[in-house]
C-alpha positions as CSV (number, residue, x, y, z in Angstrom):
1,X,-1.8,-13.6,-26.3
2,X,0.5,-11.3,-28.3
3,X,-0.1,-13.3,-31.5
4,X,-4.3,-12.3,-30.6
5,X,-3.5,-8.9,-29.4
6,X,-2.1,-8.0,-33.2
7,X,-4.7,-9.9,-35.3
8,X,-7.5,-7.8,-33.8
9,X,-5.2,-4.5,-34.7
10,X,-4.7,-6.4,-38.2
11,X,-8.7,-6.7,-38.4
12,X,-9.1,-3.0,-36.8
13,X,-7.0,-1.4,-39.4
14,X,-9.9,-0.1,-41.9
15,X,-11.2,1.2,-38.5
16,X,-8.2,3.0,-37.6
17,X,-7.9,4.5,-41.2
18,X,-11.9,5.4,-40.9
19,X,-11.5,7.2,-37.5
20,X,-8.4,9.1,-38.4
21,X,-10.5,10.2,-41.6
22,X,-14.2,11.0,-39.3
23,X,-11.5,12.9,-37.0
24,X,-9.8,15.1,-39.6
25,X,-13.5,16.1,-41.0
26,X,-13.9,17.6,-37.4
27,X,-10.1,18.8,-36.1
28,X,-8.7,19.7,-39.5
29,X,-5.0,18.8,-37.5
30,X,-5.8,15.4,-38.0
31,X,-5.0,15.2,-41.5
32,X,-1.4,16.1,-40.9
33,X,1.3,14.8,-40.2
34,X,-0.7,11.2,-40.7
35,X,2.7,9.8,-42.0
36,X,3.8,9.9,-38.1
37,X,1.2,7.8,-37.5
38,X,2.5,5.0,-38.9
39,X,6.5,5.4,-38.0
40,X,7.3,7.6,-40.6
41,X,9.6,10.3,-38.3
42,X,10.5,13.9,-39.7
43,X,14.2,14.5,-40.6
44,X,14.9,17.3,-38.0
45,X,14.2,14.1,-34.6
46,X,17.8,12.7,-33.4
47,X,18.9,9.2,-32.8
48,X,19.9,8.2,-29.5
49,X,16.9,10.0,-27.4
50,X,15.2,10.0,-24.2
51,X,11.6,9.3,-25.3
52,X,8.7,11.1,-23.5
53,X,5.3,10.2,-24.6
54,X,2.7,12.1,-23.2
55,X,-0.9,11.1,-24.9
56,X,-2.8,14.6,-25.0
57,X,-2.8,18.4,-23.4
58,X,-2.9,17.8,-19.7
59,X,-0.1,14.8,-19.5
60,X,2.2,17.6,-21.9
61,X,1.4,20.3,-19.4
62,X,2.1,17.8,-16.2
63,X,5.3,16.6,-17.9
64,X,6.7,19.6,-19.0
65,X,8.7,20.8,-15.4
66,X,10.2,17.3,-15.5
67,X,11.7,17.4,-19.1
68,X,12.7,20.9,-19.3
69,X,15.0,20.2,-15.9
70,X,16.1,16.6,-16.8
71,X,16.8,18.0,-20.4
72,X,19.0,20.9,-18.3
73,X,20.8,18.2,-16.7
74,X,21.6,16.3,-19.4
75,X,22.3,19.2,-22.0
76,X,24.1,17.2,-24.6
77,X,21.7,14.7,-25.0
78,X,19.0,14.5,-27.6
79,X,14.9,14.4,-26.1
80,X,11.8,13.1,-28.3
81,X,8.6,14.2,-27.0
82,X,5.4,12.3,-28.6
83,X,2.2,12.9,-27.9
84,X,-1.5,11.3,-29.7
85,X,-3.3,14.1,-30.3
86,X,-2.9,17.7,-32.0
87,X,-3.7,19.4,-28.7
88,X,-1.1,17.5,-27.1
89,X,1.5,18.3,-29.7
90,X,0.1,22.0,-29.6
91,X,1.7,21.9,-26.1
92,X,5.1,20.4,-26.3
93,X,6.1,22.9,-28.7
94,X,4.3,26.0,-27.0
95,X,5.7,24.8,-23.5
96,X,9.6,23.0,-24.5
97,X,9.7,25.0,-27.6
98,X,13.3,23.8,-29.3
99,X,15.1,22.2,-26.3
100,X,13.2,18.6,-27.9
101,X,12.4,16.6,-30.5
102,X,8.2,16.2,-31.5
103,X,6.0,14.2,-34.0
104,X,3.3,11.8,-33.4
105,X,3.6,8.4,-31.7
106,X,3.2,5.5,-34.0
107,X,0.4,3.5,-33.8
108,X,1.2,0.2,-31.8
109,X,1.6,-1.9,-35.2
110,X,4.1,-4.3,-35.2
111,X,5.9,-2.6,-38.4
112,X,5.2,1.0,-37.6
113,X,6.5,0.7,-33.8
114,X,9.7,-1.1,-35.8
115,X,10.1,1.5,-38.8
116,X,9.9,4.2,-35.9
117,X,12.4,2.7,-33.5
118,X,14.8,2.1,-36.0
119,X,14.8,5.9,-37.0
120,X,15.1,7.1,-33.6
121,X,17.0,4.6,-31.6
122,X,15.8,5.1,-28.3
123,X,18.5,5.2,-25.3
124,X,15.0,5.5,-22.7
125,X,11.2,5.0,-23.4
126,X,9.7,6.7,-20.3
127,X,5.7,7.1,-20.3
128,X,3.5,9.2,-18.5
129,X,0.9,8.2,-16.2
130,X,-0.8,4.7,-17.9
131,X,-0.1,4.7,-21.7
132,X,0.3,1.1,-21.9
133,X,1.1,-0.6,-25.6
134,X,2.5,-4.2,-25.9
135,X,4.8,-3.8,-28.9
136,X,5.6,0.0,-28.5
137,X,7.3,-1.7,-25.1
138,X,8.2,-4.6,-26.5
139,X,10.2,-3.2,-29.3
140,X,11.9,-0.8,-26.8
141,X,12.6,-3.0,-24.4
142,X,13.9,-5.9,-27.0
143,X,16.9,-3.1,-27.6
144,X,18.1,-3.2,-24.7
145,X,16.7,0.5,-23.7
146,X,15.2,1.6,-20.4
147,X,11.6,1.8,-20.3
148,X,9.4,3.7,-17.4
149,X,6.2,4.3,-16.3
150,X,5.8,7.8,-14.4
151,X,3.4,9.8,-12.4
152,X,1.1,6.6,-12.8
153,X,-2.7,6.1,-12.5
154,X,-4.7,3.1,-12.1
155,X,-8.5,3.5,-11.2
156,X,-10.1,0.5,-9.8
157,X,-12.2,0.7,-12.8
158,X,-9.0,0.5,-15.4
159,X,-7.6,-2.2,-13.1
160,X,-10.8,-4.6,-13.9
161,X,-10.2,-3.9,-17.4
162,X,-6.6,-5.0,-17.6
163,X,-7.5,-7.8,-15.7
164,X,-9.9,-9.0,-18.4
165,X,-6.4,-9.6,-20.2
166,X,-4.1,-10.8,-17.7
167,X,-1.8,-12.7,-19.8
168,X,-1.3,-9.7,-21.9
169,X,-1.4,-7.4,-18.9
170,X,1.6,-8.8,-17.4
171,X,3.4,-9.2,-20.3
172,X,3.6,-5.4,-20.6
173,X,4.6,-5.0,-16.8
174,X,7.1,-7.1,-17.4
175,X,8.1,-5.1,-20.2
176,X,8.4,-2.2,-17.5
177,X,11.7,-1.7,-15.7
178,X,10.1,0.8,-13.3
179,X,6.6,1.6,-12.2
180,X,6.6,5.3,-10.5
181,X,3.2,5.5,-9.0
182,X,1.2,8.6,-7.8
183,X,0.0,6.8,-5.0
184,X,0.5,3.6,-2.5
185,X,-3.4,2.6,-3.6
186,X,-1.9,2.6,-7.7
187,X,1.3,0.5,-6.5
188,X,-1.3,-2.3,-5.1
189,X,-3.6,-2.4,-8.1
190,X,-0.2,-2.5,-10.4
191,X,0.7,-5.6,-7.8
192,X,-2.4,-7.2,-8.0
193,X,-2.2,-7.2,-12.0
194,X,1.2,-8.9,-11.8
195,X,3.7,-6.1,-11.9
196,X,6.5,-6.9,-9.7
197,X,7.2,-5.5,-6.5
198,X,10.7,-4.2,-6.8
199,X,9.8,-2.1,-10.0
200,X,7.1,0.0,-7.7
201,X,7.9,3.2,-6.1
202,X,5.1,5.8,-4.7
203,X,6.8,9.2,-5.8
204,X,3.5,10.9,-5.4
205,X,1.7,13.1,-8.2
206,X,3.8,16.0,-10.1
207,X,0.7,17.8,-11.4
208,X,0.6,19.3,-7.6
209,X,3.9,21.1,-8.8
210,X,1.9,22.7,-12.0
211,X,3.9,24.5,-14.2
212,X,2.7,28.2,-13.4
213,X,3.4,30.6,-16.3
214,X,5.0,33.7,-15.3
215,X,2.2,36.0,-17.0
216,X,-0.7,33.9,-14.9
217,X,-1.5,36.7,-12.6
218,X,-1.3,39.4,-15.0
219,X,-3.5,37.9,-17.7
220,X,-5.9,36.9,-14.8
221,X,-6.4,40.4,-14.2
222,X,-6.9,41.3,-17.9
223,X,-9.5,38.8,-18.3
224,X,-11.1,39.9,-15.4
225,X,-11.1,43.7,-16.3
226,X,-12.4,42.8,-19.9
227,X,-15.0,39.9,-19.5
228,X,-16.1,40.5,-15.6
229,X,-15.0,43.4,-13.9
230,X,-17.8,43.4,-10.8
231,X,-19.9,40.6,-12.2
232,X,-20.1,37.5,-10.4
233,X,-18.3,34.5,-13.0
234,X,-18.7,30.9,-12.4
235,X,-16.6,28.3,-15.0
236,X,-17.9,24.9,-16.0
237,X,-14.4,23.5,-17.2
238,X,-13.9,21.0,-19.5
239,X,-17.1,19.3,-20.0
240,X,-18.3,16.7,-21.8
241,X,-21.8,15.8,-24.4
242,X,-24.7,15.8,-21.5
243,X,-23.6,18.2,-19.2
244,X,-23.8,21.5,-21.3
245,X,-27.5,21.0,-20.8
246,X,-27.1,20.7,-17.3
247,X,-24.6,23.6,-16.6
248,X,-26.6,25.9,-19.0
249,X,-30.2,24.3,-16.8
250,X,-28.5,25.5,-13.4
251,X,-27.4,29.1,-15.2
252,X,-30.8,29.8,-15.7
253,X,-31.6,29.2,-12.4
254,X,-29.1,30.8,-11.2
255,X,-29.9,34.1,-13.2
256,X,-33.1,34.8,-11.7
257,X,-30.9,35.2,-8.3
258,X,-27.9,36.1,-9.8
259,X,-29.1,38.1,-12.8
260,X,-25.6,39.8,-13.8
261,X,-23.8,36.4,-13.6
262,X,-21.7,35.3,-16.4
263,X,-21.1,31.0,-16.9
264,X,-17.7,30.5,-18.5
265,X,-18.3,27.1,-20.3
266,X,-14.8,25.4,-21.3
267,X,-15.9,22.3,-23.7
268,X,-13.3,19.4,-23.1
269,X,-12.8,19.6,-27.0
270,X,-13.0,22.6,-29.3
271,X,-14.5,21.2,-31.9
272,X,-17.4,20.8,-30.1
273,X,-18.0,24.1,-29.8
274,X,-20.4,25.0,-32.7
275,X,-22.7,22.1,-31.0
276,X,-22.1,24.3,-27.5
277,X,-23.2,27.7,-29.3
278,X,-26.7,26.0,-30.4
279,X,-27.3,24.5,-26.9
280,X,-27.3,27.9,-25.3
281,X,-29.1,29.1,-28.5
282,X,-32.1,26.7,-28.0
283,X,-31.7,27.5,-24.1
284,X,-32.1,31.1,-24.2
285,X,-28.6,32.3,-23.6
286,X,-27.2,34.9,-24.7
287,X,-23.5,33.6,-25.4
288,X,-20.0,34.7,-27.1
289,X,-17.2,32.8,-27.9
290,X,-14.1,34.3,-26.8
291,X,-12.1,34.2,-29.9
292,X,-14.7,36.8,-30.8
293,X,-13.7,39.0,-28.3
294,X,-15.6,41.3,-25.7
295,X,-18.8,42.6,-27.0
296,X,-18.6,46.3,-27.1
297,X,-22.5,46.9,-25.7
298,X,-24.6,43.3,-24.8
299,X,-23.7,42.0,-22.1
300,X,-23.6,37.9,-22.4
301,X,-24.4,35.5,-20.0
302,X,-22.4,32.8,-21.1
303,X,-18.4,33.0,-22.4
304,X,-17.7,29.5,-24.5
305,X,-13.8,29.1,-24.2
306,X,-13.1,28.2,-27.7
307,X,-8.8,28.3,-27.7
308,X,-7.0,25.6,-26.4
309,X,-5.1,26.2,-23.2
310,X,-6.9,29.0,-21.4
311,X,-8.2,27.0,-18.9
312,X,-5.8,27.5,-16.2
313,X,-6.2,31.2,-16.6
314,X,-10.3,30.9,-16.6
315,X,-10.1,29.3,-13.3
316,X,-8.6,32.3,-11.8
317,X,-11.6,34.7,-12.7
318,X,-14.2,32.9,-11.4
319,X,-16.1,32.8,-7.9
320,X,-17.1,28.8,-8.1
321,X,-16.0,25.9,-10.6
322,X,-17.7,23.2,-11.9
323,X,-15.3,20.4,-12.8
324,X,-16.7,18.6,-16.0
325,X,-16.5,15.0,-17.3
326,X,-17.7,13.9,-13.8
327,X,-21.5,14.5,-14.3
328,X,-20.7,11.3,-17.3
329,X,-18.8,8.5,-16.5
330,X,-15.8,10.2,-18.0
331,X,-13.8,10.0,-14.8
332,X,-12.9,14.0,-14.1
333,X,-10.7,16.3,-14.9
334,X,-7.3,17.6,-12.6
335,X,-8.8,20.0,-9.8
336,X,-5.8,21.4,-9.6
337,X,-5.6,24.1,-11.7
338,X,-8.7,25.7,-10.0
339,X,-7.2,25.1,-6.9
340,X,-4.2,26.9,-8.0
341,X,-6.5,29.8,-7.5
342,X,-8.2,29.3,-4.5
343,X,-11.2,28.6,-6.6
344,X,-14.1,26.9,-4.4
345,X,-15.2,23.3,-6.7
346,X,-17.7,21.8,-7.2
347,X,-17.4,17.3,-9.0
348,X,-20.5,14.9,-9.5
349,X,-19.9,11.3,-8.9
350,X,-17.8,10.5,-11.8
351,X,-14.2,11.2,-10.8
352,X,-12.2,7.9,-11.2
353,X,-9.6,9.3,-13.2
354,X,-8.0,11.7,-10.5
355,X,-9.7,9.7,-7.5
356,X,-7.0,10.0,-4.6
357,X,-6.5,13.6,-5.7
358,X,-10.2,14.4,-5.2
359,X,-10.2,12.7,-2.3
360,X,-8.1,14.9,-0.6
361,X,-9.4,18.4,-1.9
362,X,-12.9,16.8,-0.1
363,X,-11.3,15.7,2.8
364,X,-9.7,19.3,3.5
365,X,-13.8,20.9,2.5
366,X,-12.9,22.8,-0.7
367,X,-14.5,20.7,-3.3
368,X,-18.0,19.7,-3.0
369,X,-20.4,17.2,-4.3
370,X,-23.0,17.8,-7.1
371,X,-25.5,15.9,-9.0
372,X,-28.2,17.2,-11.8
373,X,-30.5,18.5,-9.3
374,X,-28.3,20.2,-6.9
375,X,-25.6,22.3,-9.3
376,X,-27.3,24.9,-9.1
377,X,-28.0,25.3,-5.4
378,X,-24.0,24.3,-4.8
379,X,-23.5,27.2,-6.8
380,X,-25.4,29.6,-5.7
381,X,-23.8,28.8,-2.2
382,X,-20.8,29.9,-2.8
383,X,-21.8,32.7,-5.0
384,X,-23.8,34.4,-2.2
385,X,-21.3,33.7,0.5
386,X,-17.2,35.7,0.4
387,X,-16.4,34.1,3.4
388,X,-17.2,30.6,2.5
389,X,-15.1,31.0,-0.8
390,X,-12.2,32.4,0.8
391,X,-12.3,29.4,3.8
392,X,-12.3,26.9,1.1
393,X,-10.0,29.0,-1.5
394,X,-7.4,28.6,1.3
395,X,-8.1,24.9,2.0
396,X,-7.7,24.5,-1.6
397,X,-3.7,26.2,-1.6
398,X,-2.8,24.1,1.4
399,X,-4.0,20.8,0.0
400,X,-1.6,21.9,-3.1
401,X,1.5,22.8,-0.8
402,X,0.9,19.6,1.1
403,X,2.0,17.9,-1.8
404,X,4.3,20.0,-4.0
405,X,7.9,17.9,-4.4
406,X,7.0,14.8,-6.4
407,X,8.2,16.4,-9.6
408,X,12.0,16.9,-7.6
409,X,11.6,13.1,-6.2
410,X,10.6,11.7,-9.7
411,X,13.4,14.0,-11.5
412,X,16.5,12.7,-9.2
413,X,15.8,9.1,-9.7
414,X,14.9,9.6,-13.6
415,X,18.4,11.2,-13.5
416,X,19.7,8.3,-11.7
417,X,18.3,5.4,-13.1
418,X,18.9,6.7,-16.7
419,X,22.9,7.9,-16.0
């Protein structure tokens, strides 16, 4: 199956090459660095690391806590954090700085993954959450290094996929020497693809131990006093194509009850952003983008988020959050970081990415059920009600200290297993 799996890359390549070029015309970051891509490492990454590979923004963010306190228990030894996209890589060096190693993952060809592991001589491959590639753990694992899966996820939807493969599938388990799953449910669908038993462990999620940075509640209070002061806010946070239209439908409703509120609209991906601007253009919307700054007299009705990593702070100003990529059959986004805040939320049916963490947020009555027709109505609920927001703001923050501790679990065997 192995022999299949690369002759498919082999025929994809011109596709790879095409995508990386379409990308780069949108995120100029994308033409950079393109050597990394295909195993060429920069001079200034060690030999002998612990490997973290983290694909984009939110897995840098969730591992971050981990790697900064394994890498200050193991001071003297050398850490290589790679991510996929420029976002991601945005992270790593805003959030662990010079305490490790970063460039780009190679590409899972067989002669990039070996021109890359040769330069860097891995002593641990561990990967976060489900970042599965046959020779990327092949390659580690045929030198002899440790290789884990952490803080893993496994839909039932991503479960049939892998099962389309199964030969493949289990190869790569195999291929795992530990499987540290967020939850008992992600153990069994690892099981049932052929993943072996005594590799599992349920350690729980570490995003519920966020890493909170220390000017969070100071900035809160600046973008309040600059963007809201006694206006009502509401954040649609990181949507996707085809909900803008629906968020910006239910604003307008929501302005002829509401007619000071302001809609902070966080686009999943910046570049998207100049498409966001016309939408509310074409709507009727009055709208800024915050790299422009307050307006000194207008007063818009819609904020577009255009920086990367201001979400967690966003969350914090506003009375009611829409939780985007769950209106399409994206999967969700983490609720956490609203509920860091106390922040009342609102998901549509789409939320198999974070599905036992949503579950629980709706078990304890803080997050809430939407669809096209009735965003706007949810909304205005809690918009219209204190008491309501506050009831569920502190459901929210118990549901979080419930499960706070998986980053300390995950860290002492991580310590353990690669001593």
């Amino acid at each position: 199956m192995r022999v299949v799996y690369n002759l498919l890359l082999l025929i994809a390549l011109p596709l790879v090459w095409l995508r990386l070029f379409v990308r780069a015309g949108s995120e100029p970051a994308y033409a950079e660095r393109r050597g990394e891509r295909w195993g060429h490492v920069p001079e200034n990454v060690g030999r002998d690391v612990i490997w973290f590979h983290t694909v984009s923004a939110g897995e840098a963010i969730g591992a971050a806590p981990t790697i900064r306190a394994l890498k200050a228990r193991m001071p003297d030894t050398r850490f290589l954090v790679t991510t996929t996209t420029p976002a991601g890589s945005e992270q790593v060096v805003e959030r662990l700085g010079e305490i490790v190693d970063h460039c780009y993952v190679p590409y899972d060809y067989p002669w990039a993954v070996t021109r890359f592991l040769r330069r860097v001589e891995p002593r641990a491959l561990v990967l976060m959450e489900t970042e599965l590639w046959p020779n990327i753990l092949r390659g580690v694992r045929g030198r002899g290094a440790l290789t884990c899966l952490v803080n893993a996820r496994l839909s039932e939807r991503s479960a049939r996929r892998y099962a389309l493969v199964p030969g493949l599938t289990r190869t790569m388990l195999r291929d795992l020497d530990h499987l540290f799953c967020q939850y008992p449910e992600t153990a069994r669908r690892f099981e049932g693809l052929g993943a072996d038993k005594a590799r599992l462990e349920v350690t729980g999620s570490i995003k519920f131990d966020l890493d909170i940075p220390p000017d969070l509640d100071s900035e809160v209070a600046r973008l309040r006093r600059e963007w809201t002061s006694e206006r009502l806010a509401w954040i649609a946070g990181s949507t996707h194509p085809g909900e803008e239209e629906i968020v910006l439908s239910a604003h307008a409703e929501l302005l002829r009850r509401f007619p000071d509120l302001l809609l902070v609209l966080v686009p999943r991906h910046p570049r998207r952003v100049d498409d966001v601007v016309t939408l509310c253009d074409r709507s009727g919307h009055s709208s800024v983008r915050l790299s422009h700054g307050p307006p000194d007299e207008d007063k818009p009705n819609v904020l577009i988020v255009d920086v990367m990593g201001q979400l967690l702070y966003w969350y914090g100003i506003a009375h009611a959050a829409f939780l985007g990529g769950s209106l399409v059959p994206v999967g969700g986004h983490n609720p956490i970081e609203a509920a860091v805040h106390g922040t009342p939320m609102l998901m549509a049916r789409h939320r198999f990415n974070f599905a036992e963490i949503t579950q629980q947020f709706e078990q304890a009555g803080c997050l809430g059920s939407v669809d096209e027709r009735s965003l706007a109505g949810a909304v205005a609920e809690l918009l219209a009600d204190p008491e309501l927001r506050n009831t569920q703001g502190r459901a929210a923050r118990q549901v979080i200290d419930q499960n706070r501790g998986a980053s300390n679990k995950l860290l002492a065997r991580l310590e353990e297993i690669i001593a």
